[in-house]
C-alpha positions in Angstrom: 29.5 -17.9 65.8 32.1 -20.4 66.8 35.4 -21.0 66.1 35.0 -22.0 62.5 32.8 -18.8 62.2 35.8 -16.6 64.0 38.1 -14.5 62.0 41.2 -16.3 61.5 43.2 -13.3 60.9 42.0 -10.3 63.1 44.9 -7.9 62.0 42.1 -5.5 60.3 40.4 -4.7 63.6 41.1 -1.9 66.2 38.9 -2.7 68.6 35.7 -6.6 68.8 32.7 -5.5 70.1 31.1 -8.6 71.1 27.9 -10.3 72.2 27.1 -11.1 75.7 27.8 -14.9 74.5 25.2 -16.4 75.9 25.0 -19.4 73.3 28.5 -19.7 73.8 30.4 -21.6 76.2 32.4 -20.2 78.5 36.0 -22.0 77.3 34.9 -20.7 73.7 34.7 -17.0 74.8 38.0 -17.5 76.6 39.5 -18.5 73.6 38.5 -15.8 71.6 39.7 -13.2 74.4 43.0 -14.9 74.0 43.2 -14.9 70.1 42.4 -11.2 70.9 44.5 -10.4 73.1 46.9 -12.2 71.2 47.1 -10.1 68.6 46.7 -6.9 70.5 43.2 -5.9 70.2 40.9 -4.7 72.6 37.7 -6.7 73.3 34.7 -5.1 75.0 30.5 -6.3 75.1 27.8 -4.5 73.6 26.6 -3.2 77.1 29.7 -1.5 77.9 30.0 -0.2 74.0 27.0 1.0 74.5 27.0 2.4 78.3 30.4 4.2 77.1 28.9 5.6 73.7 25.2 6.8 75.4 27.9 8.9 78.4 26.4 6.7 81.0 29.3 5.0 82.3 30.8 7.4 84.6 27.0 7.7 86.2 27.2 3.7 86.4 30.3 3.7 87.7 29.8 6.9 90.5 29.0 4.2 93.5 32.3 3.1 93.2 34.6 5.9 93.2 37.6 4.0 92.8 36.7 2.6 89.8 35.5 5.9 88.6 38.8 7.0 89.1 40.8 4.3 87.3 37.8 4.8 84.6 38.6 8.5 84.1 42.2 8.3 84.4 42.0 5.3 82.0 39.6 7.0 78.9 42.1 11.0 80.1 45.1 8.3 78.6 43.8 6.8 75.6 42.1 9.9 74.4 45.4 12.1 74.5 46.9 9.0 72.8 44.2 9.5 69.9 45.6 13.1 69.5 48.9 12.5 69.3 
């Protein structure tokens, strides 16, 4: 997928899960990422999708406590946002 293959408008998405992009070059993926973020949407590869879906994260994550922390604080924020 390149840029001609890229939504144009991304208003209907909440969140891009996307490839690792390894056919893609690395100013490409950048540009995506900004067209993204750009229009407010979170972007996020299909390992960490995954790794956050599966409950693995936190255990990938437990070597580095600080980051485990910011993780946790992080996911305790957007999921009392969701209920509100």
């Amino acid at each position: 997928m390149r840029r001609k293959d890229y939504p144009s408008d991304l208003s209907g998405y909440r969140l891009i899960i996307h490839c690792g992009a390894c056919t893609l070059t690395r100013r490409e993926m950048l540009w995506r990422i900004e067209r993204a973020a750009a229009a407010g949407i979170p972007v996020t590869n299909y390992g960490m999708a995954i790794s956050v879906l599966k409950g693995v994260a936190e255990r990938t994550l437990s070597p580095f406590p600080s980051a485990l922390e910011a993780y946790r604080t992080e996911t305790s924020c957007k999921n009392r946002e969701a209920v509100t």
